[in-house]
Structure formats: structure tokens, C-alpha cells
N, C-alpha and C positions, 0 to 999 in steps of 0.2 A: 377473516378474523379482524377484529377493530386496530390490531398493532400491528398493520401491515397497511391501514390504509395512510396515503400520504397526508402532511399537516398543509392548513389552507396553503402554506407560502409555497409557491412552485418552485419544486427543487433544481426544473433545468436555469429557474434564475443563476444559480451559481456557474454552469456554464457561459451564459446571455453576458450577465454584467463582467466575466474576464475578456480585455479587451487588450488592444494596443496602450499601453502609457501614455497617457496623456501631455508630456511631454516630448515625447518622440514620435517621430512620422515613419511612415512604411519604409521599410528600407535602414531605415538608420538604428543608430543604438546608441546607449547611454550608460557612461562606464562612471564606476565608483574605485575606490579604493580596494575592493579586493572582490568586483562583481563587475558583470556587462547585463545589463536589459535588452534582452535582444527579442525588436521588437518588426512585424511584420515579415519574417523569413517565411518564404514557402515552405519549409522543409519540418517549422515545427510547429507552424501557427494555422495549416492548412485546415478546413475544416469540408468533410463531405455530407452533406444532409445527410443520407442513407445511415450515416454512424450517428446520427443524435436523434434520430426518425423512421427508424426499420417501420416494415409490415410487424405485426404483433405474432409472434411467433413463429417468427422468421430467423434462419441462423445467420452469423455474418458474413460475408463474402469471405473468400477463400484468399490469402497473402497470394503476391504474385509468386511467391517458391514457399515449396514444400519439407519442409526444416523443421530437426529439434531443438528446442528451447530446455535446458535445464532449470529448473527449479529447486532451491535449497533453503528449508526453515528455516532463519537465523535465529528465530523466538517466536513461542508460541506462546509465550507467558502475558496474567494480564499487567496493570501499570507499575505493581509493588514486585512485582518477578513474583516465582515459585525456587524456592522456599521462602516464603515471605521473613522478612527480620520479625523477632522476637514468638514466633509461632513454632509450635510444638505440633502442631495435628499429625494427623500419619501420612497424609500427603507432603508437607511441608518436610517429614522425617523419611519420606520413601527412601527403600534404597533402589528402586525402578532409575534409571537414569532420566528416560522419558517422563518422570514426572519435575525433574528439573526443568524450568522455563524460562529461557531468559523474556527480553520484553522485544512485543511482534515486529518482523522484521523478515522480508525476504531476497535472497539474493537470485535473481535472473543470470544466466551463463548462454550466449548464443553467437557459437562462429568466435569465441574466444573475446569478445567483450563480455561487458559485466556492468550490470546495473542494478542498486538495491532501493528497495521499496523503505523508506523511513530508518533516518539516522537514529537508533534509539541511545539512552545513557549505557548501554551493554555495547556498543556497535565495535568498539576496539575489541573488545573481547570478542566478540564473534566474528570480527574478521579474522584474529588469529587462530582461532578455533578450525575455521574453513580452509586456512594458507591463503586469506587473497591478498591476491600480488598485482593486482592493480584494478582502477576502477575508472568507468566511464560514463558513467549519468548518474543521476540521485531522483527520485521522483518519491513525491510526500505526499500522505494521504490527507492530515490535515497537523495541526498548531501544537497537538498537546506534545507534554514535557517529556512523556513515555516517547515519543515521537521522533523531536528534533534535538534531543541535548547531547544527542552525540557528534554536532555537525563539527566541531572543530575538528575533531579526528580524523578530518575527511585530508587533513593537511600533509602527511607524509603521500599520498597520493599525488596531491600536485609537486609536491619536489620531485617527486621519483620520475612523471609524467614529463613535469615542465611542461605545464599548461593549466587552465583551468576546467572546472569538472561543471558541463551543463547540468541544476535543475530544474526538476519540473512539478509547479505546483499551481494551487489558485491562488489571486490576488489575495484572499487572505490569507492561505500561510504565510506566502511571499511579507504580508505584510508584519507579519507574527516574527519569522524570523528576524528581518531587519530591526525590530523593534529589541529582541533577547539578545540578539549579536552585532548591536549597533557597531563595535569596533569592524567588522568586516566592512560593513557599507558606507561608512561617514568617510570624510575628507581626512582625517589626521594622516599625517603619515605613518606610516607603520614602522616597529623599531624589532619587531619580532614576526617570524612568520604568521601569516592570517591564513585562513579559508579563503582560496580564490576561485568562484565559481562567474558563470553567467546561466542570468534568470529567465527563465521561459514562462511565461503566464500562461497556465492548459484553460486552451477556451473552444477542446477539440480533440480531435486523435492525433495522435504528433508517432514519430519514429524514434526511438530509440536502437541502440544495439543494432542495425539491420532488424528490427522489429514492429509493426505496426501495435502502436497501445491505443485503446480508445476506454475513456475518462469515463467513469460508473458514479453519476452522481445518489447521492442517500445520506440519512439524517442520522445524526448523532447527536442524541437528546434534540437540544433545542441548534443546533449545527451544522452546516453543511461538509459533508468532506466527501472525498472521492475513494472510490474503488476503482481497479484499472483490469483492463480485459487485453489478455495476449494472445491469438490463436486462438487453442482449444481450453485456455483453465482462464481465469480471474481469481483476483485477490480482492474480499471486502472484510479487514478488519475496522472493527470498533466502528459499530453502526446498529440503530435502534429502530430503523422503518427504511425499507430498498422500496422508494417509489414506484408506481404504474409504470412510470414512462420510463423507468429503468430496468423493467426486466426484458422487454424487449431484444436489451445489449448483451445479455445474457445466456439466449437460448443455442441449444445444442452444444453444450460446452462439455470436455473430456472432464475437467478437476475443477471444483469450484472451492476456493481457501475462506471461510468465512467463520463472522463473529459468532460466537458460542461459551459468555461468560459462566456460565453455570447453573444453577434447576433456579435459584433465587430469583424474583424478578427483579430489574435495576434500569431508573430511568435512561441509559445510555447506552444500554448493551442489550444484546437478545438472550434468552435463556436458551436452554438444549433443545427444550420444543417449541421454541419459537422459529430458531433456526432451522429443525427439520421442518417446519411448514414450509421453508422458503427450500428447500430440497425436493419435497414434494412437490410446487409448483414449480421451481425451473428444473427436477430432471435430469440432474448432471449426472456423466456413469460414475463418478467418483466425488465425494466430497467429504473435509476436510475441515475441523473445527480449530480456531484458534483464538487469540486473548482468551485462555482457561487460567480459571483462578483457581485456588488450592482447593477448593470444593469437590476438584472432579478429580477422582484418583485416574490413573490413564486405562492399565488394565480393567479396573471395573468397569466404569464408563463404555468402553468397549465393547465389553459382554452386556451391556446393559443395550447398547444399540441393536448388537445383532440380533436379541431376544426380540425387541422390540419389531422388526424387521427391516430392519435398513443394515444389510450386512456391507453396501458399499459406503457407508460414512462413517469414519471415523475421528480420534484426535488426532491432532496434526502431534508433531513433537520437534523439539532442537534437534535440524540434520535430517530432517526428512527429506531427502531430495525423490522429483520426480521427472520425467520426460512430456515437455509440452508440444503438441505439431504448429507450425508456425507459418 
């Protein structure tokens, strides 16, 4: 189908052009006011052909142990949340709790670290939601506001830590951020606690948690952003074409969490059958719709798949937790 084939500009550019800082040399790093750039480490900057280059329908290499990974929806909601303000519809009025959405967002649990996929404007609220009592990476899928505007929140964490919380994104979030929370990264002194992280520029599969993640590039609208693959599940919210050279990263996967804004079509998002095309070619034994906007009630939508016959995909929802091998 035409809205699956990639746009001329090659999306693994988005990997190619994240690189070391150009002001800093291998090895070294370069600190800000409430950030480190930490740049050439083997441990996050490493890259293995095999993860940006499999055989075509090849699964990924197996982690050196054999480990579960928790998974927990923190939002499945798309940018305005569910119930949207000033909306009356019957989804927006459900009394399904599951049709409640905050905005997408999930938390990884593995060996008792904890690392969440995009700091959304709900993220304090879904932390407390969950009890998390502390946190140890942040990894962003891409710039928007549904996205990063929860990052200051990330601050009771490093007092409680006493340390800073490594990110991991591409040089453009990196640059996106810096730019909406220039108080974290300029020179002033600070007179109030700030967000203290160091930044990882993904130009590769890097570790987290005791975890291997390797970077799922794909387009959003006219945009590059990343989906990230753990084990046996990946997570691709808010994406509108998963390149050739991306599904690859893909195959043989347990749970796959993916974008599914609703039957409408929308330059930025995929619709419910656009997303199952991409089901049907990669296969996964479970998958997993998320960014749903008010359109899709949960329980219908449901019965609306399994008629259809995809009785293993469903809506994701707030609290979905599931077990990834790792």
C-alpha cells in the first residue's frame, strides 16, 4: 500500500547524522548547568551493524540472559488526552475507565530499575498513579509537547537519587529540548532546583536498565522520530510510515505497542487499518494500539477487531502492564 512506502529522504539518515558533539572528543564530556553530554562512551554510543542491518526477516539476536522486562501503559491517549476538554461525545463521557487516556507514555521495570519512554504534561500524574519511587533513564521518542513537557517533573527524582537521570534521544529532540528548557542547559546559576540529566545522543542500540534497546527509526508526518525495541515487544507511538529498512528491527516480536489514532485518515498518524497492515506484515503474537483519540470507544473497537479477525490486537489502555523476555 502507498502509505507504507518510505518518503525519498532515507530515514536511517536520522541515525547516520547523530554523532559525537562536535565539540567534544571521544572520551570526554561536556557539562552544563544542570546536564552532562556524554560523548563517546562505549557503553551507550556503541553501535553493531547487525542492529541497523539484519538479514530481512531475521529475528534479533537473543540478550546475553534471559529476563523479564515489565511493561506498564502510562498513556494511551492521543495529544489533547481522553476526555478531551470541552467534549461531550460518549467516549469523552464513558464510564469505561479504559476509555480514560492520559497522553502516550510507557514505563519499563527490569531487575528493579525503571526507565520511561517520553516525559508527557500527565507524567507527574502517572507516576503517582503507578507509586514510582524512583527512576533511572528517560528515553524520548521525538520533540512534540504531548511528549517532553513533563520533563521538569523528572526533578524530585534527582533529589531523592542524588544524581543525575541519563537521556536518550536524537540530536533533534536533544536539540528541541534544550531550546523549550533553556533554563536547564545555559550557564546561569541556578537559584531553584532544575532538571539534572546527562545527554546521550542515540546514533545505535545503547543499554539501559540492564537492557539492550535498539532505536526504530520511522516518519512522522514530515519527521523523523524513533520507536525503540526491547527483547521480545517494541514501542512505536505517533508515526505515519515504519520504513523498509525498519521492519527488519522488528521481526519475531512477543508485543508490539503501536500508533493507531483512529478510522479518520491524518497526515501524522496511522488509522486502525493502516496499523493493522503493519500487523499483518510484521506478525507479532500480540499487538497493541495506542495514541487513540476519542473516536475509538475501547470496548467496541475491540469487538470491532475480533470480528474483523485479529483477536490478538487490541487497544492498549492506562495500566496495561505486560511481561517482556529480555
Amino acid at each position: 500500500m502507498s502509505w507504507l512506502k518510505p518518503r525519498p529522504t532515507n530515514i536511517l539518515e536520522l541515525l547516520h547524522r547523530v554523532s559525537k558533539p562536535r565539540a567534544v572528543r571521544s572520551g570526554q564530556s561536556k557539562s552544563g548547568a544542570g546536564f552532562t553530554i556524554q560523548a563517546g562512551s562505549p557503553s551507550n554510543l556503541r553501535v553493531n551493524k547487525w542492529s541497523l542491518r539484519p538479514n530481512r526477516g531475521s529475528a534479533l539476536p537473543a540478550s546475553p540472559t534471559n529476563s523479564l522486562l515489565e511493561l506498564t501503559v502510562l498513556g494511551s491517549g492521543t495529544s489533547m488526552g481522553v476526555p478531551t476538554l470541552t467534549c461531550h461525545c460518549r467516549v469523552c463521557s464513558s464510564k469505561d475507565p479504559r476509555d480514560n487516556r492520559m497522553r502516550p507514555s510507557v514505563l519499563l521495570v527490569h531487575n528493579g530499575q525503571t526507565a520511561v519512554i517520553d516525559t508527557t504534561p500527565d507524567f507527574r500524574q502517572q507516576a503517582l498513579r503507578v507509586g514510582l519511587e524512583r527512576l533511572d533513564a528517560i528515553l524520548f521518542t521525538h520533540a512534540h509537547a504531548d511528549h517532553i513537557l513533563g520533563f521538569d517533573d523528572i526533578r524530585p527524582f534527582n533529589l531523592r537519587q542524588r544524581s543525575a537521570l541519563p537521556v536518550y534521544a536524537s540530536l533533534e529532540t536533544i536539540a528541541t529540548l534544550k531550546h523549550m528548557f533553556a533554563y536547564v542547559f545555559d550557564s546561569a546559576p541556578a537559584v531553584s532546583t532544575i532538571p539534572q540529566v546527562t545527554l546521550h545522543p542515540v546514533d545505535g542500540p545503547f543499554e539501559v536498565i540492564g537492557t539492550r534497546i535498539v532505536p526504530i527509526p520511522a516518519r512522522h508526518g514530515d519527521i523523523g522520530v524513533l520507536g525503540f525495541r526491547f527483547g521480545s515487544a517494541a514501542y512505536l507511538t505517533d508515526f505515519s510510515v515504519l520504513p523498509e529498512t525498519s521492519k527488519p528491527l522488528l521481526a519475531g516480536l512477543d508485543d508490539l505497542v503501536l500508533d493507531a489514532l483512529r478510522d479518520v485518515p491524518h497526515p501524522m498518524h496511522q488509522t486502525v487499518e493502516q496499523a493493522l497492515e503493519v500487523v499483518r506484515e510484521l506478525q507479532p503474537r500480540r499487538a497493541w494500539f495506542t495514541h487513540i483519540a476519542h473516536e475509538l470507544p475501547h470496548s467496541e473497537t475491540n469487538e470491532r477487531l475480533i470480528a474483523a479477525g485479529f483477536p490478538h490486537v487490541s487497544l492498549a489502555y492506562d495500566g496495561l502492564r505486560f511481561e517482556v523476555h529480555v
